[in-house]
ChimeraX commands (.cxc) that place a marker at each C-alpha (Angstrom):
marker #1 position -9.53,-5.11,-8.05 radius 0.5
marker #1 position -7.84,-6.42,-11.20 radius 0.5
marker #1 position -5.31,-8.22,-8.89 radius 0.5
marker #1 position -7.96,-9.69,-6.44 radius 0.5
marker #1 position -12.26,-8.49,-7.06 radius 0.5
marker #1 position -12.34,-9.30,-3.04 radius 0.5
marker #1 position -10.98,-6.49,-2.38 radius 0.5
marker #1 position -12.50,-3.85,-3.20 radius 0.5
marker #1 position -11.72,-1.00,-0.18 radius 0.5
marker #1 position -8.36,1.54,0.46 radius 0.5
marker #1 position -7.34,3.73,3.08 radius 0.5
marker #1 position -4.08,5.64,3.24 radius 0.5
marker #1 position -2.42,6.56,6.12 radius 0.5
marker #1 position 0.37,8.41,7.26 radius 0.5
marker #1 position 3.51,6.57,7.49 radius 0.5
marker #1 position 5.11,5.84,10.45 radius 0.5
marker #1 position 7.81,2.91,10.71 radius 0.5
marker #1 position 5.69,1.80,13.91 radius 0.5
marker #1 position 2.65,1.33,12.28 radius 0.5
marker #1 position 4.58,-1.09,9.91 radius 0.5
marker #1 position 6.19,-2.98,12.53 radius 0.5
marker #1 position 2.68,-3.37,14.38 radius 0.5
marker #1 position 1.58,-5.15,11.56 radius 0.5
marker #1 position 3.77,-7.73,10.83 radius 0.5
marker #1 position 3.35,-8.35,14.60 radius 0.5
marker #1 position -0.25,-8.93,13.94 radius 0.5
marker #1 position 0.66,-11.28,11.00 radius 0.5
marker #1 position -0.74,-8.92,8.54 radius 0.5
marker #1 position 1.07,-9.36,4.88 radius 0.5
marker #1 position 2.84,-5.84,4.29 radius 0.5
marker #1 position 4.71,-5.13,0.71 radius 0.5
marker #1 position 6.24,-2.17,-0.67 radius 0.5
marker #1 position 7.47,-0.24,-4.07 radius 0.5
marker #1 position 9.78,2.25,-4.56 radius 0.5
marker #1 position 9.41,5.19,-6.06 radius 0.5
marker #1 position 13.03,5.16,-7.79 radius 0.5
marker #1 position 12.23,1.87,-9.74 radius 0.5
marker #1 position 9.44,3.71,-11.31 radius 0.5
marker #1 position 9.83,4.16,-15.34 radius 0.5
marker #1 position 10.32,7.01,-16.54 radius 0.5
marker #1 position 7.62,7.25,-18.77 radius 0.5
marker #1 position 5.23,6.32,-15.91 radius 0.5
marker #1 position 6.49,9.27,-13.65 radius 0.5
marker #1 position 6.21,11.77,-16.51 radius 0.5
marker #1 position 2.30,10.56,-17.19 radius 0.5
marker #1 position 0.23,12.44,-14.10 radius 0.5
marker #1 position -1.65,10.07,-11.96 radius 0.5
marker #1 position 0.32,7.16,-12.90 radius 0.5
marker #1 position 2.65,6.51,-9.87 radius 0.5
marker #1 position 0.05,5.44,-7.72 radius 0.5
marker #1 position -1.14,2.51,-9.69 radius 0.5
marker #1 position 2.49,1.79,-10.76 radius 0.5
marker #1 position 3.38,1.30,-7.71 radius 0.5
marker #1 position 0.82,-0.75,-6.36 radius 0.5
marker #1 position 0.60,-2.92,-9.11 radius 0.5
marker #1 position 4.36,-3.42,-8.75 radius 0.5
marker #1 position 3.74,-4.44,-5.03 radius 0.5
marker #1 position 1.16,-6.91,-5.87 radius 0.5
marker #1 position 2.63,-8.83,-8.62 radius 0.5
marker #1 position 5.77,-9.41,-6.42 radius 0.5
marker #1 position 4.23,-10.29,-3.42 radius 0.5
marker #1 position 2.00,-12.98,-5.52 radius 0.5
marker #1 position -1.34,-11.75,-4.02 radius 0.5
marker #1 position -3.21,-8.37,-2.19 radius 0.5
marker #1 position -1.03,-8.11,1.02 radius 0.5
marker #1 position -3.15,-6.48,3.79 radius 0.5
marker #1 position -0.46,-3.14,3.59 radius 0.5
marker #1 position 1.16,-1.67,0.85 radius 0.5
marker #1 position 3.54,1.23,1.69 radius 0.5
marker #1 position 6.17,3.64,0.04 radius 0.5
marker #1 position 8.71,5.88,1.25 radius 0.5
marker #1 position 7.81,9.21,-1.20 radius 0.5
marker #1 position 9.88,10.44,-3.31 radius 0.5
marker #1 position 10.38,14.36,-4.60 radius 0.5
marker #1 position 7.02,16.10,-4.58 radius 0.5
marker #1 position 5.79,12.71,-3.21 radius 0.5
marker #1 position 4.86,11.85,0.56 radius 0.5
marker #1 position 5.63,8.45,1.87 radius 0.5
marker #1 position 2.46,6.79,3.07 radius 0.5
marker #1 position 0.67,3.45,3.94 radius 0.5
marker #1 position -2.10,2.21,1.87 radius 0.5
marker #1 position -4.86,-0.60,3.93 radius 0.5
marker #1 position -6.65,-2.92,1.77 radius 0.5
marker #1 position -9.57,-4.83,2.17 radius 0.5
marker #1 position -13.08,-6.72,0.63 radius 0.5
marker #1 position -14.88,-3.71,2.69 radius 0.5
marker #1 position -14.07,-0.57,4.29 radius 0.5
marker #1 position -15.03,-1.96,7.46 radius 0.5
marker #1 position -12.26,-4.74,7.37 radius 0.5
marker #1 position -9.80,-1.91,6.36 radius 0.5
marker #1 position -11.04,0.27,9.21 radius 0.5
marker #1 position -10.70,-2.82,11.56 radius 0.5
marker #1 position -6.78,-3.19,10.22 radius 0.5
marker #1 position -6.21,0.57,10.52 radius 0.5
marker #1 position -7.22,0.39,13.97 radius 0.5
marker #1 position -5.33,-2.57,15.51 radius 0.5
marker #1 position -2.11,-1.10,14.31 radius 0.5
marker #1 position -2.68,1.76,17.20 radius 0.5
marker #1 position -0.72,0.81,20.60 radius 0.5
marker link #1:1,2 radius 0.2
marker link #1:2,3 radius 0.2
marker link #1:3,4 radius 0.2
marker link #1:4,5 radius 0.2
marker link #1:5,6 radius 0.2
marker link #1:6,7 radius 0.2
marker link #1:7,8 radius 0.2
marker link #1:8,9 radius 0.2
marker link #1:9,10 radius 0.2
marker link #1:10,11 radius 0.2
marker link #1:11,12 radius 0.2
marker link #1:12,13 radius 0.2
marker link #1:13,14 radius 0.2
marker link #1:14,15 radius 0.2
marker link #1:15,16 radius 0.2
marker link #1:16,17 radius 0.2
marker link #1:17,18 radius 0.2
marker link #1:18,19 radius 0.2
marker link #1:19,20 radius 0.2
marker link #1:20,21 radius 0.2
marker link #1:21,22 radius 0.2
marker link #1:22,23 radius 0.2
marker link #1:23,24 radius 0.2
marker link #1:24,25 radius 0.2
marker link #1:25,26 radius 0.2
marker link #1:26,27 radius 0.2
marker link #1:27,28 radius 0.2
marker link #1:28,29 radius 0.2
marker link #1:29,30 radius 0.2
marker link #1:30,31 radius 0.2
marker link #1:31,32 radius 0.2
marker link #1:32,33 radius 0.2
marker link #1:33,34 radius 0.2
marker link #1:34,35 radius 0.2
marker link #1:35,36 radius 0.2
marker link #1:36,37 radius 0.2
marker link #1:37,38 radius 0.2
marker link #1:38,39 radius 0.2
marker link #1:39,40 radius 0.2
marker link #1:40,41 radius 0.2
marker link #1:41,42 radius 0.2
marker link #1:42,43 radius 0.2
marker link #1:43,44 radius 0.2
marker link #1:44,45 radius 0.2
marker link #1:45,46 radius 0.2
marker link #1:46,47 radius 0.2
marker link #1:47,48 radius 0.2
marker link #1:48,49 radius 0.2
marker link #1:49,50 radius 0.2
marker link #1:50,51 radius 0.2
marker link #1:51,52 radius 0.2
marker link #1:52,53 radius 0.2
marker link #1:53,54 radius 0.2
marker link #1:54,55 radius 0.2
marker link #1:55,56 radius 0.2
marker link #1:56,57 radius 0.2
marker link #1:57,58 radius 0.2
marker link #1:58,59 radius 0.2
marker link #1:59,60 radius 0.2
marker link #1:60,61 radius 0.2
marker link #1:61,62 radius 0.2
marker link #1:62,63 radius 0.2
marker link #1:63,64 radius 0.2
marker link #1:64,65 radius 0.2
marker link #1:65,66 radius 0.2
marker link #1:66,67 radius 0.2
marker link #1:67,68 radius 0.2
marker link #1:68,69 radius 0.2
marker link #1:69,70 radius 0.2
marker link #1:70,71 radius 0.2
marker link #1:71,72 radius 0.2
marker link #1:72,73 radius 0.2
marker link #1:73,74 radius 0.2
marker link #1:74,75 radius 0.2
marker link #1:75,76 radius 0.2
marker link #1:76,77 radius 0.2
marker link #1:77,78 radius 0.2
marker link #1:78,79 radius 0.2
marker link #1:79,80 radius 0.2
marker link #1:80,81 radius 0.2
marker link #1:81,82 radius 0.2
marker link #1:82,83 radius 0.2
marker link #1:83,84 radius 0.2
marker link #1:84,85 radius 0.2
marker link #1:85,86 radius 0.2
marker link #1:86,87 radius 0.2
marker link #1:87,88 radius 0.2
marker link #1:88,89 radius 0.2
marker link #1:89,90 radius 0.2
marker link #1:90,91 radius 0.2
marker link #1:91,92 radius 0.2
marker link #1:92,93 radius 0.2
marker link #1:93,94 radius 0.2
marker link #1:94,95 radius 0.2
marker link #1:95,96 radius 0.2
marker link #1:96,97 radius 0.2
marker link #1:97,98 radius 0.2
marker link #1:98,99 radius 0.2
view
């Protein structure tokens, strides 16, 4: 919300390179972040990576893409993150990524 107050809903997924691909079909903005460019201090502080990462996403994309997703790391599953103004919208996204 301190990127964009619009949006104000989340959903993680699972990842799956499919579900990716689906969306940039649809036209949907999708950015990532990777866990190994995370600082040091930030992956020693619990709860930080998250919000690192997403942060990191944003700021080089320029905006709130529609999917954010990572590929895990040690200790850390890979997942997809929707984002929306409502959890309806991100429900709506989640769903047209199924086949």
């Amino acid at each position: 919300m301190r990127a964009d107050p619009e949006m104000r809903a989340a959903l993680n997924i699972r990842y799956d390179e499919s579900l990716l691909d689906r969306a940039r079909e649809l036209g949907l903005r999708v950015e990532s972040f990777s866990r190994a460019d995370e600082p040091p201090e930030i992956k020693a502080r619990e709860g930080s990576s998250l919000e690192w990462g997403v942060d990191d996403a944003i700021k080089r994309a320029g905006e709130v893409p529609d999917l954010i997703f990572d590929l895990g790391d040690v200790g850390k599953e890979p997942m997809i993150r929707v984002l929306g103004p409502d959890p309806c919208s991100v429900v709506s996204k989640a769903l047209s990524l199924l086949p």
